[in-house]
N, C-alpha and C positions, 0 to 999 in steps of 0.2 A: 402746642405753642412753642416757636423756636426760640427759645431765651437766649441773650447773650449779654453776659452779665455787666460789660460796659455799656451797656445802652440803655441800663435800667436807670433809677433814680437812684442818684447819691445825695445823703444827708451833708456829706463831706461838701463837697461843691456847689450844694443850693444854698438859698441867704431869704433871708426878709430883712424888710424895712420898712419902717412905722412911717406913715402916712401922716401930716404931709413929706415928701421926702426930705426937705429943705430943713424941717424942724421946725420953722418959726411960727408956733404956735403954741396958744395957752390951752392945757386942757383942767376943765371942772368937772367935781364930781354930778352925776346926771348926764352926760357926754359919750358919748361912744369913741371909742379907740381903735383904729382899723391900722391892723401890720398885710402886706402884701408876701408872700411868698413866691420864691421863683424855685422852679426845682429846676436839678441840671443831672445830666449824666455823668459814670465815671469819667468821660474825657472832657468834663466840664463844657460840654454843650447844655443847652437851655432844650428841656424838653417842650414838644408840641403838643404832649396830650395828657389828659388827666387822670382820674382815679386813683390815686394816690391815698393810704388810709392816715389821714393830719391827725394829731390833737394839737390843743392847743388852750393853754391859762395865763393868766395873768394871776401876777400873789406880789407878795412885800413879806416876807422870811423875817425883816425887823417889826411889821406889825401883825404877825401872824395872819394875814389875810390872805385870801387866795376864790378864784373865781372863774369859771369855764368860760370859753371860747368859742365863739360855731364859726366852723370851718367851710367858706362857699368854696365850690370846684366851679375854675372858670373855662374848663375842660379844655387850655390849651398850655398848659404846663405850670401857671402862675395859680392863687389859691390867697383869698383873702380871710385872714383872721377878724373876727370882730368880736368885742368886750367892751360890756359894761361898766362905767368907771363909776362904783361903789360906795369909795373911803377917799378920802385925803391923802393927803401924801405920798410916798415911793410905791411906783406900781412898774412890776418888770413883766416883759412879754417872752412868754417862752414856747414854742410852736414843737414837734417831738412828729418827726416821720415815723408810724408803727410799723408799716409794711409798705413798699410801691408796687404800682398798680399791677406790675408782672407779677410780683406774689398774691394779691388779691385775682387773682385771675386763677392761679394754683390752687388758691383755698375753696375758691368757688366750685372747681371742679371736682375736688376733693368730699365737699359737703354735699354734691348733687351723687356724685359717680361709688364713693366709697364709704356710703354710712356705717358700712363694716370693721370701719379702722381701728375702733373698741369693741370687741367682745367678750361678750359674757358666757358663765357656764353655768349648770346646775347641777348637785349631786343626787342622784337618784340610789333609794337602798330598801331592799326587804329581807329582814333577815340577817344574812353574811353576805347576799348579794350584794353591789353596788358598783354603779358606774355612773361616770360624769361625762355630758355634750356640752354642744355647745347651743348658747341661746340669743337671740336678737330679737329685735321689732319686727324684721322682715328673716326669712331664710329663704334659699334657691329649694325649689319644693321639688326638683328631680334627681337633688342626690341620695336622699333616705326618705325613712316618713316623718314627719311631724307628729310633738304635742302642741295643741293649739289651747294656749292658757290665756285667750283672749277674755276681757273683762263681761261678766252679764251684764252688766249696770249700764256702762259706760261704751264697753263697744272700745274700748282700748286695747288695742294687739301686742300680743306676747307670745314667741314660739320658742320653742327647744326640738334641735332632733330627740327623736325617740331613740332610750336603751335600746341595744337589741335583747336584751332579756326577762325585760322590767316592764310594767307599765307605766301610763304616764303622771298615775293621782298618785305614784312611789314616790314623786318630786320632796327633796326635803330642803335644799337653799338654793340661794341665790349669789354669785360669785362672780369677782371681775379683776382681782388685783395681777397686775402684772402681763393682763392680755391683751395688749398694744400691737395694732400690727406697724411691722418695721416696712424701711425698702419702701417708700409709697412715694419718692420722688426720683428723677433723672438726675444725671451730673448734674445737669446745668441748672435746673431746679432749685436744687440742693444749694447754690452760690446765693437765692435768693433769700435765704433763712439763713444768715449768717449776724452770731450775735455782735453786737458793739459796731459791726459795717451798717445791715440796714435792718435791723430788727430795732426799734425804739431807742433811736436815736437822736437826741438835741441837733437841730439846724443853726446854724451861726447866723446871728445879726448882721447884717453891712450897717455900719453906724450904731448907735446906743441902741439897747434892747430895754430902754427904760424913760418912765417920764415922771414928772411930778405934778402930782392930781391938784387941785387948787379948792377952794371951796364951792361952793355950789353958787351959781347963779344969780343972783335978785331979780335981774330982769326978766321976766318972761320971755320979749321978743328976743332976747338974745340967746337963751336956752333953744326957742325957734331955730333961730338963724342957723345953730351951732350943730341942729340936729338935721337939719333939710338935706345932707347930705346925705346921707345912709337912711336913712327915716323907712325906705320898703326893706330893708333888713333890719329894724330894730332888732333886738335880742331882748328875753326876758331870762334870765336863768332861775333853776326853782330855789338857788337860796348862794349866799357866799360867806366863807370865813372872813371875820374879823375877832382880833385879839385870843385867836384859837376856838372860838365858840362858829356853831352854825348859825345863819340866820335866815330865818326862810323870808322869798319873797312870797308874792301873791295869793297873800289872804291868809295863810299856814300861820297857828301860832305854834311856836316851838318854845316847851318848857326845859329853862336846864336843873338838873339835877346833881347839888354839890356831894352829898353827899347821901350814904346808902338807907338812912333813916327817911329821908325824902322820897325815895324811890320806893318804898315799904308801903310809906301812904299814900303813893298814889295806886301800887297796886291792891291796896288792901281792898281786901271782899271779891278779890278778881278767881275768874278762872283763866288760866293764859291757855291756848293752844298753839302751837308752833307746828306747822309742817311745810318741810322741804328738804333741802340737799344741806350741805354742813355750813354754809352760810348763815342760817337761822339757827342751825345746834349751835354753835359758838355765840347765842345772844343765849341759850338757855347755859350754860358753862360756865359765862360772864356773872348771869347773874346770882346763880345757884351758889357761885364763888365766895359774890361781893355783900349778899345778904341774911347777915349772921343767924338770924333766923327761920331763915329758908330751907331745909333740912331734906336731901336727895331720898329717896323711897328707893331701896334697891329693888330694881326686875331684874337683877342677873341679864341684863343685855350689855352684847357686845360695847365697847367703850366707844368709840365712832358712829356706830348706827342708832342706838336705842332699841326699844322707845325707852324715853326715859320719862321721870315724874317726882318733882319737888316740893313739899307743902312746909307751909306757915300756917300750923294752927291758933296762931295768938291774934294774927292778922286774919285769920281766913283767906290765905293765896295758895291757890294751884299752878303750878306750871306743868305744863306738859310737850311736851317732844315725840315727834312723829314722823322720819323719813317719807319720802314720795315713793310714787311704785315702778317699777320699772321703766324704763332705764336709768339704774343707780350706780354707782360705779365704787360703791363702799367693797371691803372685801368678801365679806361672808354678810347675808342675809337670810334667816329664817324665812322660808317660803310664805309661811300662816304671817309673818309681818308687812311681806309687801301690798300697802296697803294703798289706794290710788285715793288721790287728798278729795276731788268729788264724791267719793263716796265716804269718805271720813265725816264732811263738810252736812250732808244728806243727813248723820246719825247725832247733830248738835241741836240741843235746845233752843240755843242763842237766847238773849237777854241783853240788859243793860249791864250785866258782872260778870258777862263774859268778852272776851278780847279772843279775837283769831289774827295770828301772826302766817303770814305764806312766803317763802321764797323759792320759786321751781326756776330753772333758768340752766344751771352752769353743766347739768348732764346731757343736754338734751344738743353741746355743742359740737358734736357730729352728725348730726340728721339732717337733712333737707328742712327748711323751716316749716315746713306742713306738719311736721310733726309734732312740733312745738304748739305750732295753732291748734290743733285739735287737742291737746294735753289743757290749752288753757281757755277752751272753747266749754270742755266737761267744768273747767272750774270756776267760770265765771258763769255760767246756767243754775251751777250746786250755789254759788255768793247770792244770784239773784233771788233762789227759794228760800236761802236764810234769812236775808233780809227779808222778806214778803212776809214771813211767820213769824219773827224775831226783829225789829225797825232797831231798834236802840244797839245790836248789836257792832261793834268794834272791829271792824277790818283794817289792817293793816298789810301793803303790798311792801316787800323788797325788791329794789330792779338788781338786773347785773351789776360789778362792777370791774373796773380794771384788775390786770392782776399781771402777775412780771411771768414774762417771754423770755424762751432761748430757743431753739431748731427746733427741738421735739417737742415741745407744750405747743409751740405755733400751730402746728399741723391738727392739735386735737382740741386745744382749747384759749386760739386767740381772741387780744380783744373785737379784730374784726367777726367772728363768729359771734362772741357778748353783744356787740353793740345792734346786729341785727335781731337778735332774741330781744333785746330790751324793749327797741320798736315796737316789736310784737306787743311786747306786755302795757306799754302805755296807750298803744290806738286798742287796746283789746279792750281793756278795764274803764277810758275811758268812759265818763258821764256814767260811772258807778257810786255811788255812795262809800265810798272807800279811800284811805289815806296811801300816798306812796314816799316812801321814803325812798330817796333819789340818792342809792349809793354811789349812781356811776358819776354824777356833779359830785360827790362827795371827795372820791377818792382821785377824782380828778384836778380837782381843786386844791386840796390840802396840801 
């Protein structure tokens, strides 16, 4: 692709503007809010073409509220924001270019052409001997030989070159800290990953970036009238802040929990299980923390990976903690712990006093998304046998969520790579018996 960095999209020079343009309009809550956006180039020309990767919320910072936006591509340079109007009163529109469409074309190639750009190693040792390869999902099979530590279960692939002096069952961990490959873009490239120019960047309003919500409706037909416009894009979002608290729409009751005595009782009699990436370890960390009772069981495992395991005997709670299995990008892993969550999922009772917590997503953001689908292909087959044997048992899904960008995260772990994983995980799980807690609305919104 021949970039040329004025001709990309600038946040600097593009604008939205809340619809009607004129302003003279009242809006209620139940109403939808539609801001247009125009993107332009650095020389402040109006781009002709789309892909461009938007976010976009609406919030009110004095009522604590906040609420996601879906972003249509009108695939010729303009892009309409649409929001749900929620709450009452001050509600501000804020649109945030994460990447334009030249970098989304980079990342693309990037995720197809060099799943390699994180690798991993393993130590292998017998004895005084010892040497460390290198490890991936896939390797080039004509530079040396292969250990093939593909899953029996699962059929999930895992390779390392072979020591040359070692066997392959001499594997003792699993390793990744600090193996980044560098040099994976051109100059020009390189202009598109630039932070505070077009890495997640605020777009400027033409006009107020703001309206005042009014109360809701009485009329019906005029609720009608109000909505006939946009009405084949309604929006339903799965929940939105107000006064700092979540609230879920569509059906979801969400309980809050003031205080760590409340949270005691609801877990009491539980068994928790938690497996994933450190996303779900920092629910077990929070909670191990915040519930005086709750008392860590040392396993002498490393502080970031586990496993770990925390009980309340007065209550009857288990927690427990479980890394996914490769590709994990923690720094050191005990070989005998990488453990693939299908097959973890395979060795539960299940019940009504147990709870399975899962969040797999944020490692798997260099691969080609094939891979991702078949990781969550084994774990919603293992969900469907537990529930079969186990009905009353407790699933709980995390999706991706945002996370802050500079040149080199971009390349290995944007939110345009998340938001395609996340996809995965909601068409995957749907019309499952299971709950998803919607971090990416979460942390979008707040």
């Amino acid at each position: 692709m021949n970039v040329f960095l004025n001709q990309t999209s600038d946040p600097a020079h593009s604008l939205f503007v809340i619809l009607p343009a004129g302003g003279k309009r009242e809006w209620h809550v139940g109403d939808q809010l539609e801001a247009l956006v125009h993107m332009h180039d650095f020389q402040g020309r109006p781009k002709s073409y789309g892909g461009d990767f938007l976010l976009a919320r609406l919030h009110s910072p004095k009522l604590g509220a906040g609420v996601v936006g879906q972003v249509l591509d009108h695939r010729n340079g303009t892009y309409s924001a649409i929001f749900p109007l929620l709450w009452q009163g001050s509600a501000q529109v804020e649109v945030t270019l994460v990447h334009p469409s030249e970098a989304v074309h980079v990342l693309g190639r990037l995720r197809e052409e060099r799943p390699d750009r994180i690798f991993f190693k393993s130590l292998f040792r017998s004895g005084k001997l010892s040497q460390t390869t290198v490890c991936n999902l896939c390797l080039p099979t004509n530079q040396e030989p292969l250990c093939n530590y593909t899953d029996p279960h699962t059929g999930e692939p895992w390779y390392c070159y072979k020591p040359k002096l070692l066997s392959c069952d001499t594997r003792i961990n699993h390793a990744s800290r600090g193996n980044y490959v560098k040099h994976l873009l051109t100059n020009k490239e390189a202009l598109l990953f630039q932070s505070g120019v077009n890495i997640k960047v605020h777009i400027h309003p033409s006009g107020s970036d703001s309206v005042i919500v009014l109360p809701e409706k009485k009329d019906k037909a005029d609720v009608e009238r109000s909505s006939m416009k946009t009405e084949s894009t309604r929006i339903t979002p799965s929940g939105y802040y107000f006064q700092g608290s979540w609230r879920a729409l569509g059906g979801g009751v969400i309980r809050q929990f003031n205080d760590s005595s409340a949270i005691t009782q609801c877990l009491k009699g539980k068994v928790v299980y938690m497996y994933g990436d450190s996303t779900v370890r920092q629910w077990f960390e929070y909670l191990n923390a915040l519930l005086p009772e709750l008392k860590e069981f040392n396993l002498y495992s490393p502080k970031k990976v586990g496993p770990f395991m925390a009980v309340d005997s007065t209550h009857n709670v288990l927690l427990k903690y479980h890394c996914h299995g490769p590709p994990i990008r923690y720094s050191t892993v005990i070989a005998s712990e990488m453990r693939y969550v299908a097959n973890e999922l395979d060795g539960l009772t299940g019940g009504s006093n147990t709870v399975v917590i899962i969040s797999v997503w944020s490692h798997f953001s260099t691969y080609p998304v094939q891979a991702y689908i078949r990781r969550l292909r084994h774990i919603r087959r293992a969900l469907v046998r537990l529930l079969d044997r186990a009905p009353g048992t407790l699933v709980v899904l995390r999706s991706a969520n945002l996370q802050a960008q500079n040149p080199e995260v971009s390349l290995y772990n944007s939110d345009w790579f998340s938001v395609q994983l996340d996809g995965v995980l909601r068409a995957m799980f749907r019309g499952l018996d299971v709950l998803l807690i919607d971090a990416w609305e979460m942390t979008l919104a707040h």
